[in-house]
BAMIBA-395945 format. One record per residue (C-alpha): z, x, y. Coordinates in Angstrom, 2 decimals. Each point is the difference from the previous one (the first is absolute). Example, Ala and Ser with C-alpha at 12.3 -4.5 7.8 and 13.67 -1.06 7.14 Angstrom:
<vexdos>
       c3       c1       c2
     7.80    12.30    -4.50
    -0.66     1.37     3.44
</vexdos>
This chain:
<vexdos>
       c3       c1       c2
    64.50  -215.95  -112.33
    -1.70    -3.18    -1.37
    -2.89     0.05     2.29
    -0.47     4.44    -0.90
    -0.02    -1.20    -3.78
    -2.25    -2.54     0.50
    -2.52     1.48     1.89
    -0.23     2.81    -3.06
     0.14    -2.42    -2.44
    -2.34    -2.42     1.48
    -2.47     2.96     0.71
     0.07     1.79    -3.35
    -1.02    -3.91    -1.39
    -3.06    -0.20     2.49
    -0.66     3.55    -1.17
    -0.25    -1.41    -3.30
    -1.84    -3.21     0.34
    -2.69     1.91     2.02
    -0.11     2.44    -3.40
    -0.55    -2.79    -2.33
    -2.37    -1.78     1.60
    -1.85     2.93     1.47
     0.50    -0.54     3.87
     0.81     2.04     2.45
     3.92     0.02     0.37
    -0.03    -0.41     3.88
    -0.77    -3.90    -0.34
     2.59    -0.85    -1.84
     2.24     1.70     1.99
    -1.24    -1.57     3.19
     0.38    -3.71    -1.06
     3.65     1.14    -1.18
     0.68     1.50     3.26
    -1.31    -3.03     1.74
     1.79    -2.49    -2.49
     3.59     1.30     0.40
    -0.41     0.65     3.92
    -2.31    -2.46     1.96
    -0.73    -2.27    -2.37
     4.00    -0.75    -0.86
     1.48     0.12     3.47
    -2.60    -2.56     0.61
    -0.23    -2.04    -2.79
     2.57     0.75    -2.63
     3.39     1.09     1.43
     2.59    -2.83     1.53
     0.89     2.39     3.25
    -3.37     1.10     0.22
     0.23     3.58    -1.06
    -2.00     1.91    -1.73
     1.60     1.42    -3.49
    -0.96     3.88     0.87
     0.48     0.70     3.40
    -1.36     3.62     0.65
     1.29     0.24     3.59
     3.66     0.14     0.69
     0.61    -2.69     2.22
     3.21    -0.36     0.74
     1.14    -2.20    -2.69
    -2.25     0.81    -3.13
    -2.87     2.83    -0.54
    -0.42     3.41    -1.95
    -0.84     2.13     2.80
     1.80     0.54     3.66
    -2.29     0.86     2.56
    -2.88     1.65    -0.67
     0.85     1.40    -3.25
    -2.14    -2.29    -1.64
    -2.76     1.67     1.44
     1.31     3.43    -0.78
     0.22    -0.89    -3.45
    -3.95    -0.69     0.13
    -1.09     2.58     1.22
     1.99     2.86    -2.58
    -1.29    -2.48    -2.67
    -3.66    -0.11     1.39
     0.46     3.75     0.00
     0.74     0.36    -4.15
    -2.87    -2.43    -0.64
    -2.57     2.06     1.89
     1.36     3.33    -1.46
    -0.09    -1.14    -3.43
    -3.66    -1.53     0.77
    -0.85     3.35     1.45
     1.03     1.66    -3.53
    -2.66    -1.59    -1.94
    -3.00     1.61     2.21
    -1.71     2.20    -1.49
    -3.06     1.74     1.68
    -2.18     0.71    -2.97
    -0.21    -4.14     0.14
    -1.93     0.19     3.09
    -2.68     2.17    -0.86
    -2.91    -2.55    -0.10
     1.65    -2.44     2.81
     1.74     2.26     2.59
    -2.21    -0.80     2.77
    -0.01    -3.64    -0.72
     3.70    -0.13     0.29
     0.09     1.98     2.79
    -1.97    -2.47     2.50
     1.53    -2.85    -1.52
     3.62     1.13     1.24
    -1.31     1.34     3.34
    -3.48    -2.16     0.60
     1.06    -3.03    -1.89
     4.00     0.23     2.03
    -1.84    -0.17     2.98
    -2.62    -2.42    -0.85
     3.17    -2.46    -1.25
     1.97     0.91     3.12
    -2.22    -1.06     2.76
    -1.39    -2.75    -2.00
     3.16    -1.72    -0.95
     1.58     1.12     3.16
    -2.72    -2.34     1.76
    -0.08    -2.76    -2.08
     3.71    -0.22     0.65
    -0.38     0.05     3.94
    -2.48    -2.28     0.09
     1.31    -2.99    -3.04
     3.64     0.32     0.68
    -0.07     1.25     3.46
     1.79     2.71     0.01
     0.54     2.77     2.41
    -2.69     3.36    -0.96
     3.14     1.81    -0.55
     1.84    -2.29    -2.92
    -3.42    -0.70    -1.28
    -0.60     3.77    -0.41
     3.29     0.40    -1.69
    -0.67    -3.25    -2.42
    -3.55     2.12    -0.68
     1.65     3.19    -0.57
     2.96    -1.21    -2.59
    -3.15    -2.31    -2.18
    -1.76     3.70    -0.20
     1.79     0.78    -2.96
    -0.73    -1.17    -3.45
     2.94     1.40    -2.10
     0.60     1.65    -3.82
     2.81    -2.57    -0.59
    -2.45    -2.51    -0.10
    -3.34     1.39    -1.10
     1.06     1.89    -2.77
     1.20    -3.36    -2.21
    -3.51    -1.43     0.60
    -1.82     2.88    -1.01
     2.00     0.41    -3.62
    -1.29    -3.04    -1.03
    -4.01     0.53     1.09
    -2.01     2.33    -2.16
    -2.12     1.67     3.16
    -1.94     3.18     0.33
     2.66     2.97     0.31
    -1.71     0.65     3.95
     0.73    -3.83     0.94
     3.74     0.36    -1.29
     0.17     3.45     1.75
    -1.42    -1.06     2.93
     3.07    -3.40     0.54
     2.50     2.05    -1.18
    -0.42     3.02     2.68
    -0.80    -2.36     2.96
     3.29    -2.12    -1.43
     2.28     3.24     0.60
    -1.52     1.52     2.79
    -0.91    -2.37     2.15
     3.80    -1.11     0.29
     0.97     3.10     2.16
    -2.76    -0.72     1.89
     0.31    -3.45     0.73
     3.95     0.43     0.92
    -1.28     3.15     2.71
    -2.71    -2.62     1.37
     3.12    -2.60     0.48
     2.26     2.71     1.20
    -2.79     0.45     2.29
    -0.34    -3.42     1.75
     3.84    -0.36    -0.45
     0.24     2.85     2.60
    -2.74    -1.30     2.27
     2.13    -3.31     0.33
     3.19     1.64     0.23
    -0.73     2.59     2.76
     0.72    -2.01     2.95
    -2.63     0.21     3.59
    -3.43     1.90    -0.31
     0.99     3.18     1.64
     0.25     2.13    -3.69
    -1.25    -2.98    -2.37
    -2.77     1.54    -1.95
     1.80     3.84     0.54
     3.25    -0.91    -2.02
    -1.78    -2.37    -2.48
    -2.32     3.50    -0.89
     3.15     2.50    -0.13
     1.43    -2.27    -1.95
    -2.77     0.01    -2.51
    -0.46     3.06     0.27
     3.62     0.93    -1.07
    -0.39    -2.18    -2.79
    -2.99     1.62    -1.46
     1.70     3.91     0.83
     3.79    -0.83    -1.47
    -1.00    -2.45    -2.65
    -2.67     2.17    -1.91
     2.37     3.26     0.59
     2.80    -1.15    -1.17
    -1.57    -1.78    -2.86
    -1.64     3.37    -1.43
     2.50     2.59     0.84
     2.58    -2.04    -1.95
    -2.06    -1.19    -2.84
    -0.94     3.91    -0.46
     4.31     0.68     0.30
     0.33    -2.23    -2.54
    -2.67     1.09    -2.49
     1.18     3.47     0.59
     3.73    -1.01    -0.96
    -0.76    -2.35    -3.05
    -2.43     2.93    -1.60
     2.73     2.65     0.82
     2.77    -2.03    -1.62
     1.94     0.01     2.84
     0.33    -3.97    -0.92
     2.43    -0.96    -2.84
    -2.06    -2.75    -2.27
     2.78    -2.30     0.37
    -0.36    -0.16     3.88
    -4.29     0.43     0.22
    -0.45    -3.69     0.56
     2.79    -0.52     2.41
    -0.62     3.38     1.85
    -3.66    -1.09     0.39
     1.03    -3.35     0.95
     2.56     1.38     3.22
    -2.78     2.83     0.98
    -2.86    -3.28     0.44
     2.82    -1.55     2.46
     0.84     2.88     1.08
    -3.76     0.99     1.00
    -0.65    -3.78     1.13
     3.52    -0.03     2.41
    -1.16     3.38     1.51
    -3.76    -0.51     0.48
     1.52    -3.38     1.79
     2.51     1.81     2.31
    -2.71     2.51     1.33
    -2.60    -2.85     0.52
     0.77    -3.56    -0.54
    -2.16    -1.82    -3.06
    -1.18     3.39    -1.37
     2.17    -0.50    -2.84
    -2.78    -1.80    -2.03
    -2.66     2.58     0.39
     2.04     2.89    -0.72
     1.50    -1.49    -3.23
    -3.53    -0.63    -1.11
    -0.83     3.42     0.47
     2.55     1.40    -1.66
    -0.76    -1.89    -3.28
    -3.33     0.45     0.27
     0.63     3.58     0.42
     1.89    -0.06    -3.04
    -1.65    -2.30    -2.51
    -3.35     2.43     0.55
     2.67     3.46    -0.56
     0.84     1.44    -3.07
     3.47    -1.41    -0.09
     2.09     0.08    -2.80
     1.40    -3.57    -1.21
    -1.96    -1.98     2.32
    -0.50    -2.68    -2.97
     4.09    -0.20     0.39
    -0.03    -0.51     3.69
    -3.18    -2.81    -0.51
     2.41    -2.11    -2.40
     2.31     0.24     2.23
    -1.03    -0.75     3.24
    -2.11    -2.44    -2.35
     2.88    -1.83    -1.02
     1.65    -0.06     3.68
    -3.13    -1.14     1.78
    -0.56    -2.96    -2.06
     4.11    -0.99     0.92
    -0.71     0.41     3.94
    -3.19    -1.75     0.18
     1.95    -2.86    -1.80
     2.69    -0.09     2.59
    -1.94     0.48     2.78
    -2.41    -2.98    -0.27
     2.74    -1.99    -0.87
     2.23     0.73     2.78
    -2.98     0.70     3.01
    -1.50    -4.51    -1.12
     3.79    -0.44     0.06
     0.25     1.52     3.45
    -2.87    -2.55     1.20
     0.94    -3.75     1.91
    -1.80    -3.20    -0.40
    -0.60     0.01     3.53
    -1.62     3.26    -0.54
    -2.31    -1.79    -2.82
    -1.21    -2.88     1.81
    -0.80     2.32     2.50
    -3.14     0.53    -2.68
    -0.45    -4.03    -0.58
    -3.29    -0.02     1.64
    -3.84     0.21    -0.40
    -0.31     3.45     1.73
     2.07     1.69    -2.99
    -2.21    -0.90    -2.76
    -2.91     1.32     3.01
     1.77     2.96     0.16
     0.19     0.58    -3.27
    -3.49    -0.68    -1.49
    -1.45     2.36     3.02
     2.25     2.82    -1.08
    -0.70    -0.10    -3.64
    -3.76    -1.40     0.09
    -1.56     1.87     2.64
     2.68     2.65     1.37
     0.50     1.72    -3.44
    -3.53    -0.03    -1.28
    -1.45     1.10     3.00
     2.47     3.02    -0.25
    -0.63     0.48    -3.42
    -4.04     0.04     0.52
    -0.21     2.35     2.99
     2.40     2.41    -1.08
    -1.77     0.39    -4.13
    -3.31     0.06     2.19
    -2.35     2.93    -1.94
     2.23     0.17    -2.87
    -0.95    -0.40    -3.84
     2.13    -3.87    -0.29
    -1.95    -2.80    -1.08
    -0.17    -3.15     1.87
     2.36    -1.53    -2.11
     2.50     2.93     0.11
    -0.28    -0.72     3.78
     0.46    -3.79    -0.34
     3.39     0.54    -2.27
     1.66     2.62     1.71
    -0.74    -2.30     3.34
     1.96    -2.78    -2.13
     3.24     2.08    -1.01
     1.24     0.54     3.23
     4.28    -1.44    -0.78
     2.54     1.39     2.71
     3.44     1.21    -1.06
     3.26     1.13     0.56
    -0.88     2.61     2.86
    -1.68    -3.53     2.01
     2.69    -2.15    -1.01
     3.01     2.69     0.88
    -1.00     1.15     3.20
    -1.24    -3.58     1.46
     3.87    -0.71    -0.28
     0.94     2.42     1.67
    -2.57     0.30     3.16
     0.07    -3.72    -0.30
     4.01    -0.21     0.69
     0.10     2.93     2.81
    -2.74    -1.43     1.89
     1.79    -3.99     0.14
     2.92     2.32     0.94
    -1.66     1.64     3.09
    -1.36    -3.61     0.86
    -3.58     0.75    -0.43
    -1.93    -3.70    -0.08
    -1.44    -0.70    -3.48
     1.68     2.47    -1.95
     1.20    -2.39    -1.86
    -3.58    -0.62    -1.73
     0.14     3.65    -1.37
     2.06    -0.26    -2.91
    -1.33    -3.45    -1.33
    -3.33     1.17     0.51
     0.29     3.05    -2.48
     1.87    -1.95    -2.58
    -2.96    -2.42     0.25
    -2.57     2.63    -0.77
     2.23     1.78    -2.66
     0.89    -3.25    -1.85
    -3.74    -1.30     0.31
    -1.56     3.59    -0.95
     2.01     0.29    -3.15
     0.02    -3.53    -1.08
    -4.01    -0.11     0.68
    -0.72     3.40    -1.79
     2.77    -0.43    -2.64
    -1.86    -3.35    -1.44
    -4.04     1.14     0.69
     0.04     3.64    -0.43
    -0.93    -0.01    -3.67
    -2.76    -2.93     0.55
    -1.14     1.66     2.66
    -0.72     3.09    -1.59
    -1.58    -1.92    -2.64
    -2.24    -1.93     2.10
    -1.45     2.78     2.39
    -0.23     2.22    -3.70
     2.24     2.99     0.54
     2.32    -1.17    -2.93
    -0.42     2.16    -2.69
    -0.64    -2.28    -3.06
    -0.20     2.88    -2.20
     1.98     3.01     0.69
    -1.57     3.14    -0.66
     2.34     2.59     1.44
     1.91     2.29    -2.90
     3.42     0.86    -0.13
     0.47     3.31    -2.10
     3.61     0.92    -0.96
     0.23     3.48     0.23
    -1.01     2.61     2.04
    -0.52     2.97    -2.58
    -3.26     2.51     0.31
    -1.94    -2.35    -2.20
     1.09    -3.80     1.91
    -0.96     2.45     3.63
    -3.31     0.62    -1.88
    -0.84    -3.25    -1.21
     1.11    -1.71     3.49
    -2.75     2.38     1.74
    -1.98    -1.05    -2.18
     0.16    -3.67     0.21
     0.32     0.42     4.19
    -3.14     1.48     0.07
    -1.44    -3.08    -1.53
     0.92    -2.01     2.82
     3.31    -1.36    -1.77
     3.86    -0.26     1.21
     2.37     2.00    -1.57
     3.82     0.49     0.51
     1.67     2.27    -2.29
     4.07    -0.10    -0.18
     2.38     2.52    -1.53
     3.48     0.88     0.56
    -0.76     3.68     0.07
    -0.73     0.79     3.95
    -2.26     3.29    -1.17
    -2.62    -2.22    -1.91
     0.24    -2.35     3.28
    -1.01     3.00     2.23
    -2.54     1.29    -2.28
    -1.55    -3.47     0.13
    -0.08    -0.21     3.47
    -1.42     3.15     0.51
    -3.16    -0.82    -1.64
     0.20    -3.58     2.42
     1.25    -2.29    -2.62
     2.11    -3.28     0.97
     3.69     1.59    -2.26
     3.62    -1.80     0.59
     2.87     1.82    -1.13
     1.81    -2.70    -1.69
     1.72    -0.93    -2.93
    -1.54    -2.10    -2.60
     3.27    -2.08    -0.70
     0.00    -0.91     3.86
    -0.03    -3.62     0.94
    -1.63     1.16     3.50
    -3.37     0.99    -1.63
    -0.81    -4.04    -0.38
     0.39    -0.61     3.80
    -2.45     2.66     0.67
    -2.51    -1.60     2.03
    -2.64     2.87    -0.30
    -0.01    -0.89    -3.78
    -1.83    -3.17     0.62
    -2.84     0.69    -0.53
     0.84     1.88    -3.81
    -1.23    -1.84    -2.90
     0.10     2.72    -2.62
     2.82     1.57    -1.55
    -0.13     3.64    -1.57
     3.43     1.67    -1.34
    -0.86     3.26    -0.83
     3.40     2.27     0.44
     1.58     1.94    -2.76
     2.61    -2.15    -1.03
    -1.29    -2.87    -2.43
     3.15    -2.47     0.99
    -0.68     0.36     3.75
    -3.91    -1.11    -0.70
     1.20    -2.87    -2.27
     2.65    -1.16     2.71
    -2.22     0.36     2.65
    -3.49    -2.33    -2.23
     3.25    -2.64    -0.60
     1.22    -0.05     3.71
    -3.15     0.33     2.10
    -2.84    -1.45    -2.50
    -0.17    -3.42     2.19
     0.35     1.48     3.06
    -2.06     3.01     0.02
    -2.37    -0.43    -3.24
    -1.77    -3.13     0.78
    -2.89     1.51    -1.38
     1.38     2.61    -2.39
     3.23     1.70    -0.96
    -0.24     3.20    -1.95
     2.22     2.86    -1.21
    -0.27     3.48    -1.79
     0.21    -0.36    -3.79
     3.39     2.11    -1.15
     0.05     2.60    -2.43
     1.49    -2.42    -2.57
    -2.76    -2.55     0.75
    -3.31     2.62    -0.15
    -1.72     0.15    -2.60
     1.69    -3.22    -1.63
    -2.41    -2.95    -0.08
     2.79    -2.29    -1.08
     2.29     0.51     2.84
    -2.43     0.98     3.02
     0.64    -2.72     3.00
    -2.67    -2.29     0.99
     1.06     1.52     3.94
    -0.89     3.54    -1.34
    -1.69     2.09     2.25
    -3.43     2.27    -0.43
     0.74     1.44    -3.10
     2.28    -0.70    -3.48
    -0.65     3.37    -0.51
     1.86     1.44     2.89
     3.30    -0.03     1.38
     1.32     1.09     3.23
     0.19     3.58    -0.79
    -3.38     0.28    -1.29
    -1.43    -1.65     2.84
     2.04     2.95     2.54
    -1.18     2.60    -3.02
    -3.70    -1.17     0.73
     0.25     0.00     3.29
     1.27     3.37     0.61
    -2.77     1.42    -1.82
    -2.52    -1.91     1.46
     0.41    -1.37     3.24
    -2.86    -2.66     0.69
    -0.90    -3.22    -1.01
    -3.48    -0.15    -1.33
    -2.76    -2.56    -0.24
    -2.19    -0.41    -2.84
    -3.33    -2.43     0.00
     0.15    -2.91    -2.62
    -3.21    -1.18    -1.31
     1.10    -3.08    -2.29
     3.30    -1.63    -2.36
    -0.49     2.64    -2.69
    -0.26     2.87     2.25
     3.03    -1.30     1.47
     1.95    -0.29    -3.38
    -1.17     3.54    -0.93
     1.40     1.72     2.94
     3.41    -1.83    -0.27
    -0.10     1.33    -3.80
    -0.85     3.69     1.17
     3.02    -0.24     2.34
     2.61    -1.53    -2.66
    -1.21     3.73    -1.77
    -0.09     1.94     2.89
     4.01     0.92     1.53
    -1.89     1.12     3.27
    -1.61    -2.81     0.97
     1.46    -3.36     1.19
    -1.71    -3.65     0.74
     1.06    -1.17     3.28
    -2.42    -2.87     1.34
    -2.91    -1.44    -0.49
    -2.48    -0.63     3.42
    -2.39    -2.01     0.08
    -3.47    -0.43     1.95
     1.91    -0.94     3.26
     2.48     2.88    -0.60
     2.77    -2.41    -0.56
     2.11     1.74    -2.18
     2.25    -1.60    -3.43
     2.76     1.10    -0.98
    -0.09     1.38    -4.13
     2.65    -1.48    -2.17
     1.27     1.96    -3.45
    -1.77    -0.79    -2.66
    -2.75    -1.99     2.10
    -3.25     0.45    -1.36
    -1.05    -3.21     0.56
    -1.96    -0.56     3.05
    -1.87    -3.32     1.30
    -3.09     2.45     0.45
    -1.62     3.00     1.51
    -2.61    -0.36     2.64
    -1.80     2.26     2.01
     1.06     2.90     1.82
     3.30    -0.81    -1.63
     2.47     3.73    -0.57
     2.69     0.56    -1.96
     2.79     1.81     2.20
     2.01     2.16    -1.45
     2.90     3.23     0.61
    -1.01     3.31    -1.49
    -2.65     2.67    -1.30
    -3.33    -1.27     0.34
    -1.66    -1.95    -3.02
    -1.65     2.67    -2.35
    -3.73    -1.12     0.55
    -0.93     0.82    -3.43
     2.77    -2.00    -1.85
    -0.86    -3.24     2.34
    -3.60     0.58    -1.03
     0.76     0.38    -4.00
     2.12    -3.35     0.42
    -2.77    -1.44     1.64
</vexdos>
């Protein structure tokens, strides 16, 4: 009971330390795991036992048998699902084809590479060298998305880590299940036929499974056929349920069809999918904190030492100086990345849970069977895990800094709400080369957003999970422009520093127009119209117009025309280079007006003859 309790409450702490000082949580963890295992059988206990003994052993241990390993693998299952949630495919749209070759391209370029190196440094046999090559294939969302939160990048170098993180881990595990086969099968006669079945079966049952019961489940949650009280915990037994099936059919499918099915499912219309994200959320971040914890616990000092030696800091420096950016080069070969893009997605390359999980558990079975230098698997992963995340956990943000692709001024815009005149202005704004991401609570504006291709989460304002999302990075402006003035003022007070580096503006209310006494400094566009006259205007007119600015005063006149004018609102200013700025109420007062500088604005065309008399 002691060991359970502290194994949560050890892990919920690392969780925490890794939030506070912006790490990823799996390091922590790690050093935990090795402190109350290894470390204190060896150096701090007086019997020479280790305080959390994962293994039942006869005397002392959590789990009998294998059950340790059991426990892993439904765990491992959860994490991937929930990871599976959060991909969307309207992300992809610009850098599909990049992530494509780098989980089939760059697996393979990792898997023979490494899988050398390992045969000829540590002298391994081709078969546990494979299977060291196939488990380091995976990067891992447990341990790339923490790094990410805390770098400003361009929204297609975040999208690009994040889908290799989540998809590669399948992969990576049916590349090890793989090899695993090859060195189980005993004799030639049948070697390479079973491995291939086997493969095959994983590919057939896993993504079945995993889309005929994410569409069961979509279909019973929109039907109602789900009591709200039981939604999380019904989804919950039908991801086992999916994972212990897929796994009875064809052994180490479970992964890929659990994937699927929340991949399936976080891109469906599906009612109260922000429910089941908190959820599984919440119960993901609880796992991965017992898991690393208990799989360093499970490792010996003998196993350690194993690793004191020249060839694993040679091992190590090939596979994450040459392995990984030679993958990442040849497979964004052709596309539109930058050098530098290329050089920092080459240098966040941290393995995870999916590495560290199933390494213990090949690692065990094979020193079972007696296969010579098996016992090098499961230190070697830990090595690379532990020396991935510690390396890109303390550089990433230099880094990205020194090759340029840190964003030192953010220039993406965040609009809350998605109503028929946010979906117009966010057109707008996208056609000028800028990002936008519009949230609402209200899934109809959502669709209608995404059906003209804008970037639209269907969240709630008063969420805390909007800060951890990573595709915000790159936002530095701030515009609150739904119909309810306390939701705009909560959400300039909560998200100002985060998301309006640059600028954080909301719609006047109908108290505030009009009133030069009260009108915020944040107001937005106009302090002649509120919400309602900006839907009014844009129901009768459609379009956002552009009107050529010859100097100050013309400027000035035009802003005093629309002050007069109901049908006709000031949006932005652009300049010569077309870089647009954003109008304030009451804001009048501009630095200057150079050439081929327009005033943008929403409504009826300027009457040519008024702008002429003003002139």
């Amino acid at each position: 009971m002691l060991e359970l309790a502290g194994i949560i409450i050890l892990g919920i702490l690392a969780q925490w330390f890794a939030w506070k000082f912006k790490i990823p949580a799996i390091l922590p963890l790690i050093l935990i795991g090795l402190l109350v295992g290894p470390i204190a059988a060896e150096f701090l206990s007086e019997d020479g036992t280790k305080w959390i003994e994962p293994i039942w052993n006869g005397e002392k241990g959590l789990f009998p048998g294998d059950g340790l390993y059991y426990f892993v693998s439904l765990a491992i299952s959860i994490i991937l699902f929930e990871g599976g949630l959060t991909l969307k495919r309207s992300e992809i749209k610009n850098v599909g084809p990049v992530i494509t070759k780098l989980i089939t391209l760059g697996s393979a370029v990792t898997f023979f590479g490494a899988g050398l190196i390992a045969h000829l440094i540590f002298n391994l046999s081709w078969e546990l060298s494979f299977l060291f090559s196939g488990l380091i294939i995976v990067t891992g969302p447990t341990v790339i998305t923490p790094i990410l939160r805390n770098i400003p990048l361009k929204k297609d170098i975040s999208t690009i880590l994040k889908w290799e993180g989540i998809l590669i881990d399948p992969i990576g595990a049916l590349v090890a299940v793989l090899v695993f086969e090859f060195i189980s099968v005993e004799g030639d006669s049948g070697f390479t036929k079973t491995a291939f079945i086997e493969f095959g079966k994983i590919i057939l049952f896993g993504t079945t499974f995993g889309f005929t019961f994410a569409h069961a489940l979509a279909f019973a949650i929109n039907k109602k056929l789900i009591p709200h009280y039981l939604l999380n915990v019904v989804s919950l037994s039908t991801v086992l349920l999916v994972f212990v099936e897929s796994e009875i059919f064809a052994h180490e499918s479970g992964l890929l069809a659990v994937v699927v099915m929340g991949m399936v499912l976080g891109n469906g219309k599906l009612e109260n999918i922000k429910e089941l994200l908190y959820f599984k959320e919440s119960l993901s971040v609880l796992l991965i904190s017992i898991l690393f914890i208990l799989l360093a616990a499970n490792i010996n000092i003998e196993d350690l030492m194993l690793l004191y030696t020249w060839k694993t800091a040679a091992i190590f420096a090939i596979v994450v100086f040459i392995i990984r950016p030679l993958a990442v080069f040849l497979s964004t070969g052709g596309s539109k990345l930058t050098l530098n893009e290329k050089l920092f997605i080459s240098w966040v390359g941290p393995r995870g849970i999916v590495a560290a999980g199933i390494a213990s558990l090949f690692g065990s079975k094979l020193i079972k069977q007696g296969v010579e230098g098996a016992e090098y698997i499961t230190p070697l992963v830990f090595m690379i895990v532990l020396g991935t995340v510690l390396l890109n956990a303390t550089t990433a943000r230099l880094f990205a800094k020194m090759v340029g692709v840190f964003l030192t001024k953010s220039n993406g815009i965040l609009i809350v709400g998605a109503s028929k005149v946010s979906r117009l202005l966010g057109h707008y704004l996208e056609s000028h080369g800028r990002h936008v991401v519009l949230i609402d609570s209200n899934q109809g504006n959502i669709d209608k957003a995404k059906e003209l291709g804008l970037e639209a989460l269907n969240t709630n304002i008063y969420s805390e999970t909007l800060a951890d999302n990573i595709e915000l990075n790159d936002v530095g402006y701030l515009m609150a422009m739904t119909g309810n003035s306390d939701i705009n003022k909560y959400a300039i007070n909560k998200f100002s520093k985060q998301f309006g580096e640059n600028g954080s503006f909301r719609l006047v209310s109908s108290l505030e127009m009009n009133n030069p006494e009260i009108n915020p400094k944040e107001g937005l566009f106009s302090h002649t119209d509120d919400y309602l006259r900006l839907n009014e205007v844009t129901r009768e007119y459609p379009s956002i117009q552009e009107i050529d600015l010859n100097d100050k005063a013309h400027y000035e006149s035009l802003i005093e025309i629309t002050d007069n004018d109901k049908d006709i609102i000031p949006l932005f200013i652009k300049d010569g280079e077309g870089e647009l700025h954003i109008i304030s109420s009451y804001n009048t007062d501009v630095d200057e007006i150079g050439n081929d500088f327009k005033l943008v604005y929403l409504g009826k065309p300027f009457d040519v003859e008024e702008v002429a008399n003003e002139d």
